[in-house]
C-alpha positions, -999 to 999 in steps of 0.1 A, spaced: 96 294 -82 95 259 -103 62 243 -92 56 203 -103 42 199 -135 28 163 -147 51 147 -175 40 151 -216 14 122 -223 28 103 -253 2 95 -282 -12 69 -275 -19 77 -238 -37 110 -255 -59 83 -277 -66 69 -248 -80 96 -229 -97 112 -259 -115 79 -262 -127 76 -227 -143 114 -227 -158 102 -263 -174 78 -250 -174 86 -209 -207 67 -198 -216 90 -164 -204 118 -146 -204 106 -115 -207 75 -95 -233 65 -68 -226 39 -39 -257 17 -57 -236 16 -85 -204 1 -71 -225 -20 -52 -243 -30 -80 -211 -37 -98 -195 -58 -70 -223 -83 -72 -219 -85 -108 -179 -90 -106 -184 -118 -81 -211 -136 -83 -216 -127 -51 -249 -104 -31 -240 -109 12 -222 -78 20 -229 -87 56 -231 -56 86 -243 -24 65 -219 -10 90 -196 1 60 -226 22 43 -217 53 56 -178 52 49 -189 42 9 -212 74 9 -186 94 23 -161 81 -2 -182 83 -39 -197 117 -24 -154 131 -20 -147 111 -55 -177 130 -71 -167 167 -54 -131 171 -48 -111 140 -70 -115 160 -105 -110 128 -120 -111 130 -159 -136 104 -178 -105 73 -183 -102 84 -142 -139 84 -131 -142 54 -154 -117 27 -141 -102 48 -109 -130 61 -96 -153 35 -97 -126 8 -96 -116 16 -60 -150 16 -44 -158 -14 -61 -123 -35 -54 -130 -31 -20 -167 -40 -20 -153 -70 -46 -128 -78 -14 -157 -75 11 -181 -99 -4 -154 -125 -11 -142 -122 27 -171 -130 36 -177 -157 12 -149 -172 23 -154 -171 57 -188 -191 53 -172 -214 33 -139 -224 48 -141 -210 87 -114 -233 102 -85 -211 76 -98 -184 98 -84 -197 134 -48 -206 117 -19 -189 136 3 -163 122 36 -164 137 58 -135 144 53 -114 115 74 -90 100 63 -58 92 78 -27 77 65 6 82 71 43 82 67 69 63 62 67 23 97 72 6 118 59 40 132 28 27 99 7 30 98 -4 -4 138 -16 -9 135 -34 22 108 -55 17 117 -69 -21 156 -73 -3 138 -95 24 116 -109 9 142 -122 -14 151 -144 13 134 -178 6 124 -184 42 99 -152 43 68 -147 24 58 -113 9 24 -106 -5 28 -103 -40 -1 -77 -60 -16 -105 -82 -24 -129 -51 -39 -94 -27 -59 -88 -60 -83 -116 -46 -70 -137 -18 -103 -160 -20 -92 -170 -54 -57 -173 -46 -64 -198 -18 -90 -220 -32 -86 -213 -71 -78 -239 -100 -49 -233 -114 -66 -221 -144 -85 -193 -126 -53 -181 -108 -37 -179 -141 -69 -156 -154 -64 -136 -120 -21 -132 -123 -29 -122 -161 -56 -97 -152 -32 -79 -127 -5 -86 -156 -23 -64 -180 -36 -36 -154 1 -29 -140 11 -29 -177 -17 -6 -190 -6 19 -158 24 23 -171 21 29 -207 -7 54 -191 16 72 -173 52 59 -177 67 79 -146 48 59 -123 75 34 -132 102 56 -114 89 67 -89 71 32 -77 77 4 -100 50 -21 -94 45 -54 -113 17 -85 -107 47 -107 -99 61 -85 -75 60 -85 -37 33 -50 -32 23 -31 2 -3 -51 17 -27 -23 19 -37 -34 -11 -60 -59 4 -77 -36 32 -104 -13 25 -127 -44 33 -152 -19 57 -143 10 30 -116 23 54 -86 26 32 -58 53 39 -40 46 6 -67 62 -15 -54 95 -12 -24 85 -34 -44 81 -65 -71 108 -61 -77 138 -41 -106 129 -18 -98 150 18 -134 147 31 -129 109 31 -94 113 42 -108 139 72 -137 107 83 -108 83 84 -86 105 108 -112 103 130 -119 61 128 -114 34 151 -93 8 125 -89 -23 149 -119 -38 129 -98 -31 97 -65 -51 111 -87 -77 121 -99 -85 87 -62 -76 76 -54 -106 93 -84 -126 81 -68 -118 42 -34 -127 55 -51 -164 67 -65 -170 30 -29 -159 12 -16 -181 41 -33 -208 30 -24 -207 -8 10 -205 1 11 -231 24 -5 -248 -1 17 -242 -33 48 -248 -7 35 -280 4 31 -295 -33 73 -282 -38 79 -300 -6 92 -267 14 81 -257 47 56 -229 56 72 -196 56 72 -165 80 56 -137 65 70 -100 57 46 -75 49 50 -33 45 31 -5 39 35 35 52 -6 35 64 5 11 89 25 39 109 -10 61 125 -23 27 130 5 11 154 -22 2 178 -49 -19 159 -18 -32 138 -7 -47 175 -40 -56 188 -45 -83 157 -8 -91 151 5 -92 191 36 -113 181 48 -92 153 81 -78 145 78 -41 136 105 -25 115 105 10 118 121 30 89 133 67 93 145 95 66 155 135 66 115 148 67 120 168 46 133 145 19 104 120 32 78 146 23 90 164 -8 95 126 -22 60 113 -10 43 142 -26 58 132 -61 50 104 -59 12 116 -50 16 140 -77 28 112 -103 -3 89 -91 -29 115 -90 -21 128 -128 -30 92 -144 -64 99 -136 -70 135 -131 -57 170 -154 -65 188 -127 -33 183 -96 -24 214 -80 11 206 -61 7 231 -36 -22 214 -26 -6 181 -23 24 199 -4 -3 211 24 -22 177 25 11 157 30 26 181 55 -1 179 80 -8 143 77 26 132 82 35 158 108 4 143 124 13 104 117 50 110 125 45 130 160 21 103 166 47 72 169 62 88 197 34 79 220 24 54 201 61 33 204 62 40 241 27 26 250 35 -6 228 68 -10 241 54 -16 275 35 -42 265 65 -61 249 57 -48 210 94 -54 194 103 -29 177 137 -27 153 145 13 136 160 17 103 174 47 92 171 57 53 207 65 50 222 34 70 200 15 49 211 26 13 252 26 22 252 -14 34 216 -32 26 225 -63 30 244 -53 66 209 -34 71 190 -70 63 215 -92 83 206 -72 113 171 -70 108 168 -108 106 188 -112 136 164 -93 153 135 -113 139 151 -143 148 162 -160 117 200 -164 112 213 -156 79 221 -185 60 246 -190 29 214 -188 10 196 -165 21 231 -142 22 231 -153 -16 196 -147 -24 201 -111 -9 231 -101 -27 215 -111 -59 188 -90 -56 208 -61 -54 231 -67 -84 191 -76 -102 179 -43 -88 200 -9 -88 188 22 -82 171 38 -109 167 11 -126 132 18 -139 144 56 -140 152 85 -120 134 101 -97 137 137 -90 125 163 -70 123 198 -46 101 209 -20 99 238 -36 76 221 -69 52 214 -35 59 250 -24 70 229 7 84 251 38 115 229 50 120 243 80 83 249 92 85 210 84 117 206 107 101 224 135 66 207 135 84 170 134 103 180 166 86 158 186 93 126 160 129 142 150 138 143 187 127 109 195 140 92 168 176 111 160 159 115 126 171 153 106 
């Protein structure tokens, strides 16, 4: 049986790492130390409730036991994570001290994508979001939404430039990570990116291996989370409106996606109660294999050590467990008038822009000339495989397709998913 193996690093990648375990400065991080480094980053020391403590232990004592991150990994990855998400927490709160009214501006009717990784999530939010009446986070604003709303032009510049070169250093890195999720600072990105405020983060697990943190989050409450979710949506609100304002357009509605929305229906509700919900389906089994590639693909940048089978396990579990989940979770929203549109994966890619059409219907917007235009442009800008192929089995993940079939009944049945 073939299992996944990571792609050759070129030269220069191998310079790279061969440079960072020359001169690797620690073997392991401590929560003092991302703290530390937070404070230094910003400028900033009021972390607010020490609430988050135990969530930051939890997650430097999984990266420091179970990631196997080499030295470039522990070195940026490793500490970068815990420390972009302390960076967002002391800005939030920054923020909120200095401009509180931003913080009681409405969000209306939002859109938001979600489902599992590898359902369609990704093409359907850059086709939206080519539509010039919706707004889609884009990675280099998320990278710090204090700067992005109150920022000279000069140090929004520095902060699109800094995203600019990380997404580019990334991918000469590891250059399939471009296939299997291209990612650029201009781009529209999964609005995860700007959680992990109180350390709770479900998108970590993409980029290392860290299951003890993974196990503390199945078991937290994360309505605090989509609070502050929608305290960094007010701030990106605010720039926009802003930069809209000064090009004499109107405000726009806001479409926003990411796959760790789908165990968290509820607190996604709770904060957003007006929100459109698009709901994106796939063949499970083609939903899992491809998700663990793309875990596989992540984890390799910043680790030598990714056992596939592994990853196959983790993924099957979680989103058998995240999938079965929506069942109950759709029926207790719909009663309390959650709208909720489903999208399936293979509907999607035969007729996007019939798929989009619909979807704004459902949201309420018409489709317009231009934004009819705008869409179809997109698509002729953006084929498949454009940034390169992406292939794989479930046997590389030494995946069982029908143990998968038969513990996704529940979702399968529900649904009219394969």
């Amino acid at each position: 049986m073939t299992r996944w193996q990571p792609a050759a690093r070129s030269e220069l990648a191998q310079t790279l790492y061969a440079q960072a375990e020359a001169k690797a400065r620690f073997t392991a991080i401590s929560s003092q130390q991302a703290m530390d480094s937070a404070r230094r980053k910003t400028g900033l020391d009021d972390f607010g409730s020490p609430d988050f403590l135990p969530r930051l232990d939890a997650l430097v004592q999984s990266i420091n036991q179970e990631a196997k991150l080499n030295p470039l990994g522990l070195a940026s990855s490793g500490l970068g994570m815990p420390v972009d998400m302390l960076r967002g927490r002391l800005e939030l709160q920054a923020a909120k001290r200095e401009r509180p009214e931003i913080f009681s501006a409405p969000i209306e009717r939002p859109i938001f994508i979600v489902g599992g990784s590898r359902t369609g999530t990704t093409l359907l939010q850059r086709l939206l979001g080519s539509d010039p009446r919706l707004a889609t986070p884009l990675l280099w604003q998320m990278s710090s939404t204090r700067t992005f709303a109150f920022g000279s032009d000069e140090q929004r510049t520095l902060l699109r430039n800094r995203a600019d070169t990380a997404q580019k250093m990334l991918h000469m890195i590891n250059p399939a990570m471009k296939a299997v999720h291209w990612s650029e600072a201009d781009g529209p990105e999964e609005c995860v990116l700007m959680m992990g405020t109180d350390l709770r983060n479900l998108a970590l697990t993409s980029c290392m291996n860290t299951p003890s943190y993974s196990a503390l989050l199945a078991g937290e409450d994360f309505h605090e989370s989509y609070r502050r979710h929608r305290q960094q949506l007010q701030l990106l609100d605010h720039g926009v409106r802003r930069d809209r304002a000064a090009q004499g357009l109107p405000p726009p509605r806001w479409l926003l996606k990411a796959p760790y929305h789908l165990p968290c229906l509820d607190a996604l509700a709770a904060a957003y109660p007006d929100a459109v919900i698009v709901h994106t389906h796939r063949d499970v089994v083609e939903a899992v294999t491809s998700t663990c590639s793309l875990y596989a693909v992540f984890r390799s940048t910043f680790s030598d050590d990714v056992d596939p089978a592994e990853v196959g396990r983790q993924q099957a579990a979680q989103l058998t467990d995240w999938f079965n989940g929506t069942v109950s979770a759709r029926a207790r929203l719909a009663r309390s008038g959650v709208q909720f549109v489903d999208v399936h994966y293979r509907e999607l890619v035969a007729d996007p822009v019939a798929m989009a059409e619909k979807i704004l219907a459902f949201a309420g917007l018409d489709t317009t000339d231009d934004s009819r235009a705008a869409l179809r442009q997109w698509l002729l800008d953006n084929r498949q495989d454009k940034h390169g192929g992406h292939r794989y089995t479930p046997e590389e993940f030494a995946l069982d397709a029908n143990a998968l079939r038969d513990g996704m009944r529940p979702y399968r049945e529900a649904f009219g998913v394969s």
